[in-house]
C-alpha positions in Angstrom: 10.3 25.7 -19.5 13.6 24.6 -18.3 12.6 26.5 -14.7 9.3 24.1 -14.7 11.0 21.4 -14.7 14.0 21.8 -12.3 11.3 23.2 -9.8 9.6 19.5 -10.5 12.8 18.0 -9.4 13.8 20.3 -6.5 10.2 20.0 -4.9 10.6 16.4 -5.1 13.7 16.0 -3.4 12.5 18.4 -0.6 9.5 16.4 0.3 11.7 12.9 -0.3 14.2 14.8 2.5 10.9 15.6 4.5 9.9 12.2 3.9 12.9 10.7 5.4 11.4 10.9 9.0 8.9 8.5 7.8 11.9 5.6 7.9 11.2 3.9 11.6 7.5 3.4 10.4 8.0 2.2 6.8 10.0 -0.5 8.9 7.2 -1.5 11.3 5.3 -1.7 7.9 7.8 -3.9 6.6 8.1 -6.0 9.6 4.1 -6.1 9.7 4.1 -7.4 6.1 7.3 -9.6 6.2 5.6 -11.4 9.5 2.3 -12.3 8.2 3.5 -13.9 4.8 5.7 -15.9 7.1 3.3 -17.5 9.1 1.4 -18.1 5.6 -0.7 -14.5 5.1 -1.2 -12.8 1.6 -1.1 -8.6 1.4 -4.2 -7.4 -0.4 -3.7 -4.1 -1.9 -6.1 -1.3 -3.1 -6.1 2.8 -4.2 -7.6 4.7 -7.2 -5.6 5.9 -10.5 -2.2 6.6 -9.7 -2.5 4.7 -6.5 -3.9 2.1 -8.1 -0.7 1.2 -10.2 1.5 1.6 -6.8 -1.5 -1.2 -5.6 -0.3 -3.2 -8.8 3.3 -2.7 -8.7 3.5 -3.9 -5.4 1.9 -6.9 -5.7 3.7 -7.6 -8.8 7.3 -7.5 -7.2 6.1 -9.7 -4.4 4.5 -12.2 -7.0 7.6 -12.2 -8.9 10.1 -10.6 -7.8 12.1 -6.7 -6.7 15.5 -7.7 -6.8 16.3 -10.6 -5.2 16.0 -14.0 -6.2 13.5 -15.5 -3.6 9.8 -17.5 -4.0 7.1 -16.1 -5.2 5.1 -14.1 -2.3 1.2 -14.3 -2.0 -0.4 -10.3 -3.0 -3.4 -9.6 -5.0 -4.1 -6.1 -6.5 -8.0 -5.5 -5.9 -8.1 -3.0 -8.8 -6.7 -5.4 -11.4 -10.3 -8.0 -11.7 -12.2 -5.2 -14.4 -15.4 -7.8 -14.2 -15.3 -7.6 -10.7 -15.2 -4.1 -10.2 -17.8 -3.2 -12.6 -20.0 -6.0 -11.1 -19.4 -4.8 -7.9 -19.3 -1.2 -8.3 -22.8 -2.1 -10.4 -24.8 -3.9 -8.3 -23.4 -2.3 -5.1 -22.0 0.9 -5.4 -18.0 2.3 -6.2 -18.0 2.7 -2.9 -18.0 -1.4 -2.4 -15.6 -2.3 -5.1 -12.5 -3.2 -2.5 -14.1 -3.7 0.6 -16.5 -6.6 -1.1 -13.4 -8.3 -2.5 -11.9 -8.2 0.9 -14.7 -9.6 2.7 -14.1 -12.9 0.5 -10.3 -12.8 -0.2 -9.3 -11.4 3.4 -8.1 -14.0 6.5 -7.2 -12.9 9.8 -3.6 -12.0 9.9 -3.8 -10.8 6.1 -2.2 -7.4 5.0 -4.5 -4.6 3.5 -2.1 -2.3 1.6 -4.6 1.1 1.5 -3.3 3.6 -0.7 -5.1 7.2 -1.2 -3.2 10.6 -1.6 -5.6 12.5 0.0 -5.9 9.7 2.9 -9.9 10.0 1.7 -11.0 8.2 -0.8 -14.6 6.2 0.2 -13.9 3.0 -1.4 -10.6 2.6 0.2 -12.0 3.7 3.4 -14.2 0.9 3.4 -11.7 -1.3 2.5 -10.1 -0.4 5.4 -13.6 -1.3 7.9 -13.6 -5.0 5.9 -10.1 -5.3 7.0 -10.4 -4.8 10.4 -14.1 -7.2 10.4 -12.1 -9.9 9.0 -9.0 -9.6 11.4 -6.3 -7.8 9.0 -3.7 -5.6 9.5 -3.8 -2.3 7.3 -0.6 -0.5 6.1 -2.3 3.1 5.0 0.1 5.3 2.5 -1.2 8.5 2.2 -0.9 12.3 2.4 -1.7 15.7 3.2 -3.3 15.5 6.7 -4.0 11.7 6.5 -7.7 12.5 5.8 -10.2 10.1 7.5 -7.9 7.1 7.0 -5.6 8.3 9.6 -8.6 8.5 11.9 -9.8 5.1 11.1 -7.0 3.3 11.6 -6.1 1.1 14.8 -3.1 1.3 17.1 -1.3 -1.9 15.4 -2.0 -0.5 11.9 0.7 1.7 10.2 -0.3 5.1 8.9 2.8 6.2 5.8 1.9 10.3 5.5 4.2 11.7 3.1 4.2 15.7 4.5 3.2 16.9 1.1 -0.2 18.8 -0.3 0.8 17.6 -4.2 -0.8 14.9 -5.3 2.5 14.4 -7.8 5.0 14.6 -5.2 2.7 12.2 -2.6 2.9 9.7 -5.5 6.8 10.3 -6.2 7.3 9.3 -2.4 4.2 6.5 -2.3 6.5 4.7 -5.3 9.7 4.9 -2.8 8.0 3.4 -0.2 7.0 0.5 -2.3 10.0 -0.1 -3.1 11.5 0.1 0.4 8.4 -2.3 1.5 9.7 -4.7 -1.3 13.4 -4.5 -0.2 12.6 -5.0 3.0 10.5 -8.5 2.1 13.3 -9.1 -0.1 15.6 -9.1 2.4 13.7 -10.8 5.1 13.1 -13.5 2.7 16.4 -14.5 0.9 17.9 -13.9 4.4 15.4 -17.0 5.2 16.5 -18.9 2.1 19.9 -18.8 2.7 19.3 -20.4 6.6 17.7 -23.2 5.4 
């Protein structure tokens, strides 16, 4: 048993030291999100189960706070409205239950946080085509081979593959994004603060 779990831990380290190449994008993501809440844009966020809470947490820290004291920052979890959802995914399909909430809460120069460890998950994916019809930005985390969000994505989006087949270890790494995403607003934001 003991074996079980240190193999847990060493496989997640290796595909956190994997993931490290992933640092010049995660910043472009950061940068991306830090620049549209500045000029007044929101980050909408959306994924299934596991990748659902990451959708949560990250709005959370930006509505309250990581780990700096800074205002609250506007984000809104898609996953979180349980009468939406089932009123959407009832009258419309499951398919429907993100990309429907986008079509109302999305602006041009809004966020779309798209989270799916297997980069294919339909409801995110059309999330992703609401995005781009209302004139958002998407910041895709995923995994394995980026499924069909990689391919759907535009040149200005950013695409955060974490070079892993285990839907565990994608998550592990999907968490330290977050909180690399949330550092880097933190940052960006108190740094503001402080200037004026």
């Amino acid at each position: 048993m003991r074996a079980r779990v240190e193999k847990h831990f060493t496989d997640s380290i290796a595909v956190k030291q994997a993931s490290l190449a992933l640092a010049p994008a995660i910043v472009r993501a950061g940068t991306m999100l830090v620049e549209s809440l500045e000029r007044g844009g929101k980050v909408l966020s959306c994924g299934n189960g596991g990748s659902a809470a990451d959708a949560q947490h990250f709005s959370s820290e930006l509505l309250g706070r990581f780990e700096a004291e800074r205002r609250s920052l506007p984000a809104v979890a898609l996953s979180t409205d349980t009468s939406t959802l089932t009123a959407v995914a009832n009258d419309y399909g499951y398919e429907r239950v993100f990309a429907r909430q986008v079509s109302s809460l999305g602006n041009a120069g809004d966020v779309l946080l798209a989270i799916s460890t297997s980069g294919s998950s339909p409801n995110v994916l059309e999330a992703i085509a609401a995005a781009h019809d209302r004139g958002m930005s998407v910041v895709a985390l995923t995994g394995r081979d980026g499924g069909r969000m990689g391919q759907r994505l535009r040149p200005d989006d950013v695409e955060l593959r974490v070079p892993s087949e285990r839907t565990a270890r994608i998550q592990e790494v999907h968490l330290l994004i977050v909180h690399s995403l949330c550092d880097l607003i933190d940052a960006a934001f108190t740094a503001d603060e402080r200037a004026t």
